[in-house]
N, C-alpha and C positions, 0 to 999 in steps of 0.2 A: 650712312646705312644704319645706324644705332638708333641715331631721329626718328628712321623709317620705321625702324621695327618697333618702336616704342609708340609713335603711331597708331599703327596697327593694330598694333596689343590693345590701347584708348579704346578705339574705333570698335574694336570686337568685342572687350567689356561693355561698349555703349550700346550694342545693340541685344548683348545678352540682358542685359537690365533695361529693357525697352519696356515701358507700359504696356499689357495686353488686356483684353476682357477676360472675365470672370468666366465661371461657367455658367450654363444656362439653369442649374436645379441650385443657383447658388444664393440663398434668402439672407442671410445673416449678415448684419450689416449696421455701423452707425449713421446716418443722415445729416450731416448738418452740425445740430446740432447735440449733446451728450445726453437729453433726455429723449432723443427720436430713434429709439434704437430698437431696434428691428430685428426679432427672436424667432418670430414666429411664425408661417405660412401668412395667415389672415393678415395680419400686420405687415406684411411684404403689399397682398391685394390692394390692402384699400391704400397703399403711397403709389400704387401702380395709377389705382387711374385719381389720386391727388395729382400727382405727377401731369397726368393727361391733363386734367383741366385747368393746371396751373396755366400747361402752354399753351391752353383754348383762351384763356384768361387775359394770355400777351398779348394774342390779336383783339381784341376788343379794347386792349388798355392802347392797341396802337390803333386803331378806327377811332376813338374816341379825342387822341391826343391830334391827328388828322384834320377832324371834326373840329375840336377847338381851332386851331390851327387857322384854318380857311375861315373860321366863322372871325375870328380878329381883323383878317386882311377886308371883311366884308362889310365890316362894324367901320373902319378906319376910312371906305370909301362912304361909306354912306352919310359919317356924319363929317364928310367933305374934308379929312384933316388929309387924305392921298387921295388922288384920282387915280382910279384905274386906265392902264394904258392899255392900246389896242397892238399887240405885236405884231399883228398880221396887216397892218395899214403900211399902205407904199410910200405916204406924204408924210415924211418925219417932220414935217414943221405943223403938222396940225396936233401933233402928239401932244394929250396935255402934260404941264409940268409936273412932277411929285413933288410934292412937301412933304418933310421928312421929320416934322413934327407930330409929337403927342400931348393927347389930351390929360388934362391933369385928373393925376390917380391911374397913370398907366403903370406904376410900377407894382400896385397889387397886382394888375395880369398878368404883367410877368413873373410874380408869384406862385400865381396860382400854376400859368404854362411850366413854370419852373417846378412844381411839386409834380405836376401830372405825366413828366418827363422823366425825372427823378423815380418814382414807379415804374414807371417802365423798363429804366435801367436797372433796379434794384431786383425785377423781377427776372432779366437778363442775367444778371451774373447768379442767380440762384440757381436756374436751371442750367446752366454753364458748371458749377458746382457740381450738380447730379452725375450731370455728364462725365462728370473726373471722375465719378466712382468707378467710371469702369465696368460699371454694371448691366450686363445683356437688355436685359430684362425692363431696367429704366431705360435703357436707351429706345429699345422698342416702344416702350410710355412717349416720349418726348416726339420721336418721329410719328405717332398714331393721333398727339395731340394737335401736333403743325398740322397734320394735314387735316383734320378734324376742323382744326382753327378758319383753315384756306378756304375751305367748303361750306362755311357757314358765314363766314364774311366777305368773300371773293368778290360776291354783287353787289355789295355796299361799297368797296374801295373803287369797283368799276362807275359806279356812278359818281361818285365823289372826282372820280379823274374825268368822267364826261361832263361835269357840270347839272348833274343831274339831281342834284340833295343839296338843298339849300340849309346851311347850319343855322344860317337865326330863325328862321322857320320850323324848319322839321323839328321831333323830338317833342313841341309842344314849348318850342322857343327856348329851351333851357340855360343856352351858349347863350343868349341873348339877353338873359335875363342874370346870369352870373357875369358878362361885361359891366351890365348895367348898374347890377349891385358894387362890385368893384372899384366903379367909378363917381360914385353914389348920384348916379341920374336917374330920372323918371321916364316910363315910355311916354309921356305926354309932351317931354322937350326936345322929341325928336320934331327935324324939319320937314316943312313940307317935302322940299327934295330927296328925304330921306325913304316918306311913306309913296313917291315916285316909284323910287327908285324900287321898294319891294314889292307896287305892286307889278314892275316890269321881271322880276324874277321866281313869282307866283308859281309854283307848280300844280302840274295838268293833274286831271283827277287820278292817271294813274301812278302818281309820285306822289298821291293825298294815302296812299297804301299807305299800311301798316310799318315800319320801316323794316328791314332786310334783316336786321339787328334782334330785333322782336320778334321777327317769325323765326329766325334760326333758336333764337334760346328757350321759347316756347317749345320749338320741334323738336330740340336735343335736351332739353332737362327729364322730360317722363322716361325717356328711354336710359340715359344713364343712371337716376334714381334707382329704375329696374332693377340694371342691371347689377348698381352696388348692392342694393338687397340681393340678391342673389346669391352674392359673393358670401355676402355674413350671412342668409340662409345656412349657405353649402357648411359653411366652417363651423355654423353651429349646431347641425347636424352632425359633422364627425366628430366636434368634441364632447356634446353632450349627449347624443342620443343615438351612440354605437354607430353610425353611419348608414351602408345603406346595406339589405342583406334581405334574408326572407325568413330569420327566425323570429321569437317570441321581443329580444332586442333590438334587433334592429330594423325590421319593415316599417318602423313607425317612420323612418326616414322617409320611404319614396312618398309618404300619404303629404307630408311638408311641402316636400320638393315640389310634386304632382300639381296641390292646390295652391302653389302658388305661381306654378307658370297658368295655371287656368285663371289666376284674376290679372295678377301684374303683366304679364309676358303677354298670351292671348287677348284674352279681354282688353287689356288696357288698349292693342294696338286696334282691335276692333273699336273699338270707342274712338280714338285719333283716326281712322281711317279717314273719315270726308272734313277733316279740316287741318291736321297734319301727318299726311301719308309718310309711312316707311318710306316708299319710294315718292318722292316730291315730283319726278317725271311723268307721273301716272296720275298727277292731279288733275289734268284735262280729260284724261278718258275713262268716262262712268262707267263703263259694261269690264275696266279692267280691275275698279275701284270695290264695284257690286261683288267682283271675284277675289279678291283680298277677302273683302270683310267675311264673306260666307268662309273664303278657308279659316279666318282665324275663327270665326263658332267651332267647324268642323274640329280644330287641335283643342281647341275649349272643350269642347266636350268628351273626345280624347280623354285629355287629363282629367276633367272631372269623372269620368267613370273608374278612372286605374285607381283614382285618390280614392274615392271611396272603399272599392275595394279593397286598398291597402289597408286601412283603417279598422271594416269588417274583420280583417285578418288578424291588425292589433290584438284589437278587442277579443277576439275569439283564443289566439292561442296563453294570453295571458290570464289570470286567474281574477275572478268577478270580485273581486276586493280593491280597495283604496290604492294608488290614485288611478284603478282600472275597471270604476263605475261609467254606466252607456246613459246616455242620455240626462245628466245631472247637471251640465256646465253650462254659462250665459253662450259660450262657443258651439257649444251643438245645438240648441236649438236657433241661434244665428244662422249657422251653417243649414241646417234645414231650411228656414225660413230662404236664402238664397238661395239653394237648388232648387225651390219650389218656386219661386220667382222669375228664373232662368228660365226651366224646363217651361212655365206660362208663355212666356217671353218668347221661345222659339216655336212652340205652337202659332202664335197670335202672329209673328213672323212670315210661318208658311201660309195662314190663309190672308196674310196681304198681300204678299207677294211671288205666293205662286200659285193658287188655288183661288183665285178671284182676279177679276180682268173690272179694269176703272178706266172710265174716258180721261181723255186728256184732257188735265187742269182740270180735275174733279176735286171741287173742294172738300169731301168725304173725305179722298183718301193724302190731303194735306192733312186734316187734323189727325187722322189714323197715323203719319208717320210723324206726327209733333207728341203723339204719346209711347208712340215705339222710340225716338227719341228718350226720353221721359223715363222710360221701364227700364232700359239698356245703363243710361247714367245711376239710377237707383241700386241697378244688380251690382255697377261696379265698386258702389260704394259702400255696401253691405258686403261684399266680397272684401273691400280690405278691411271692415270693421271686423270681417271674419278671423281671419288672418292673425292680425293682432290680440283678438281675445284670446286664441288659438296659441300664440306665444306667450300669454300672461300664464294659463292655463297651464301649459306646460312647464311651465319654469316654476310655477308653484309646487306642481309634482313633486317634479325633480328634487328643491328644496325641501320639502318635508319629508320626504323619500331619503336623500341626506344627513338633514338633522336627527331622523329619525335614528339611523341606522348606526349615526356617530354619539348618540348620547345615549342609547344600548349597552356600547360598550365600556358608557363611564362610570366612577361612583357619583354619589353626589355630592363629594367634595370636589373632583374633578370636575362638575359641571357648573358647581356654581365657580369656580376661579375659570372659567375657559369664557367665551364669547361666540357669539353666533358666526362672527367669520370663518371663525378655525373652523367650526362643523360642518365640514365640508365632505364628509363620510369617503369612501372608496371612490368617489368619484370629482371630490376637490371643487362640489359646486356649493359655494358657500352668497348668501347674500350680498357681498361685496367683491364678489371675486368675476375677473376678467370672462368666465363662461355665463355667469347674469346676465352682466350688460351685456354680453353679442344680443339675448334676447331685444334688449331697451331698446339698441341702436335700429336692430333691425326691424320694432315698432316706429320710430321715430321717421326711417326710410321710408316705411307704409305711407305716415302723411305726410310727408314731400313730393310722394307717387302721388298722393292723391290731391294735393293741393295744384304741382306741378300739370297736373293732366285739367284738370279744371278750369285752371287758368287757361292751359289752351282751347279748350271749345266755349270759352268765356268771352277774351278776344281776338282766334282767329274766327276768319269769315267760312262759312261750309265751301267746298269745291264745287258744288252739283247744285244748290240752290238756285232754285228759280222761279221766277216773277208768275204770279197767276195771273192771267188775261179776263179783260173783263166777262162778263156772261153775255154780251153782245155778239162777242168776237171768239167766242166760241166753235169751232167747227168739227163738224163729224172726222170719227177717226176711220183710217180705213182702214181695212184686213190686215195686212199686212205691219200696219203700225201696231195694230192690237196684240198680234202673234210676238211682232220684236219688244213690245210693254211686256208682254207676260214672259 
């Protein structure tokens, strides 16, 4: 009976000291390691979606180790060292033999498989790590990232298990070409049975696609670029420029915010629209694609009238002196120079496309939408050169505004023993101090948004493209078609 109760007593301790989560407003936190320590909101965000794409990161390091994987067993039949068996054959005696032999220099590939495994796990117990923190918040990162991961790779593992992705092909042969290095062979001592055999596993032109791989990281890098900017947007708006409000301090916030959901956020996804849709489901139906793109002008334009206006408001309640001069910066006449680009833009828009009727396969109006193309990639990219100069700009303010304010109240012996860091005035923005860089970082995001979105209408293929007919084969349109054209 004393065993029991001492038991019990164990038992009850062990569940009063039972591991629980955190709370959910709970940021502060060491990570890992003792210099990843984690003080601050922003510095919570961006390990939030490091975290995310850590575990986007897994599933690609396991497609890839997959990838190698298959593409050894395919290398091994090909250059005759195994035959492939047929499982599904009734007559076991025509089964060919395996030989269980390798080629010399196979212990580099199983270096290599050995290091690219080793990744994989090492990236496993990291995030298993996270996971112990106990922390709400990551744990939502890691569940957000798996399924982020599943959804962007899902149709490559599917193919890869129907036999539909051939590893020493696909990719532009790469598996094929790190065997071959490893083993220090030439593609030229492959056998004939060899160049047989691959051109019996040839894929059809629509597995000559882009690979699945390519179009998910193309489709997901512009939008989470976005979205991290955003994040250091938002943070560096509260920290350095009073946040968001409607007096002489702080409206200058919503003009940031505003103009940047109208290039990055709007714009960018109008520009992805016909070659990688928000929604990838809607990439076959043009009349629901035509309806995307036009809402996103509509919230474009939106944001660009409030941002402006917030700006006007700036400028107006603050006093016409330094650094609250109108019209003086490489940012404002940029910024002009792109509203006035835009607003051309959606003019020259409405009389293509809704204010003028064009036969079908009119080569006019191919070349008319090869320059609305053209205009639309220009706006978006004068829109982040906006942006940017826009953060240069204002952090110079700030800093002179700063030092200003802190060497006021020095003598000059105080200034000359002091250093531009410390001058960080009432507001603690000094040249090397962690509210600068949020600016850098959040240029530096800009051209990842911009390089990232380029690359994808660089090379994915448009959704709506299509073939002109020649002028023989032309045929009148009829009412009907002309009313649903327009």
């Amino acid at each position: 009976m004393q065993h029991m109760n001492s038991g019990m007593s164990n038992m009850n301790s062990t569940e009063s000291s039972g591991a629980t989560f955190s709370s959910w407003d709970s940021y502060r936190l060491r990570l890992l390691f003792s210099s990843w320590d984690i003080t601050k909101p922003w510095q919570f965000a961006l390990t939030f979606f490091a975290v995310m794409l850590a575990v986007v990161f897994y599933h690609f390091l396991e497609c890839v180790t997959g990838c190698f994987e298959k593409g050894m067993i395919l290398y091994l039949h090909e250059i005759q060292v195994a035959a492939p068996v047929d499982s599904e054959s009734s007559d076991l005696t025509k089964l060919p033999t395996i030989v269980y032999s390798r080629p010399k220099g196979w212990a580099t590939v199983k270096i290599l498989y050995g290091l690219l495994c080793a990744c994989k796990f090492a990236l496993t117990l990291f995030l298993m790590l996270i996971a112990m923190t106990l922390n709400p918040s990551l744990f939502l990162a890691l569940f957000v990232g798996y399924l982020l991961g599943d959804f962007l790779f899902c149709d490559y593992k599917l193919n890869v298990l129907m036999g539909g992705h051939h590893p020493l092909q696909d990719h532009g042969g790469i598996v094929r070409k790190l065997l071959q290095m490893s083993l220090c062979v030439n593609s030229s001592q492959q056998s004939h049975e060899a160049n047989e055999l691959l051109e019996a596993h040839k894929v059809t032109s629509t597995d000559q696609m882009m690979p699945i791989v390519a179009v998910g990281t193309l489709w997901v890098l512009p939008r989470v670029f976005s979205l991290i900017y955003l994040v250091v947007l938002l943070v560096w708006i509260v920290e350095t420029q009073g946040g968001f409000g409607f007096d002489a301090s702080t409206v200058f916030g919503w003009h940031a915010l505003l103009m940047s959901f109208f290039v990055t956020l709007f714009t960018n996804e109008a520009v992805l629209t016909y070659t990688a849709p928000l929604f990838p489901q809607l990439a076959n139906h043009v009349k629901y694609l035509k309806s995307f793109h036009s809402l996103c002008h509509i919230l474009s334009l939106t944001s660009l009238i409030l941002g402006l206006v917030a700006i006007v408001s700036y400028k107006q309640l603050n006093p016409a002196e330094f650094p609250f001069f109108t019209m003086y910066s490489p940012h404002s006449w940029l910024g002009v120079c792109t509203v006035a680009l835009w607003g051309c833009q959606l003019l020259f828009s409405l009389w293509l496309f809704v204010l003028t009727t064009w036969p079908v396969g009119s080569t006019t109006k191919q070349g008319l939408l090869a320059l609305h193309h053209f205009l639309g990639h220009v706006c978006f990219a004068m829109g982040l050169a906006t942006c940017a100069t826009g953060l240069q700009g204002m952090q110079s303010s700030d800093l002179a505004e700063s030092s200003s304010s802190s060497s006021s109240s020095m003598t000059s012996t105080d200034f000359s023993n002091s250093t531009m860091t410390d001058m960080g005035g009432d507001m603690g923005y000094g040249p090397h101090s962690t509210k600068a860089q949020l600016a850098s970082a959040a240029s530096i995001l800009l051209l990842a948004i911009g390089i990232s979105t380029f690359a994808a209408l660089k090379f994915l293929p448009r959704q709506t493209k299509k073939s002109i007919p020649p002028a023989d084969q032309y045929q009148p349109a009829s009412e009907s078609e002309l009313l649903h054209e327009a």
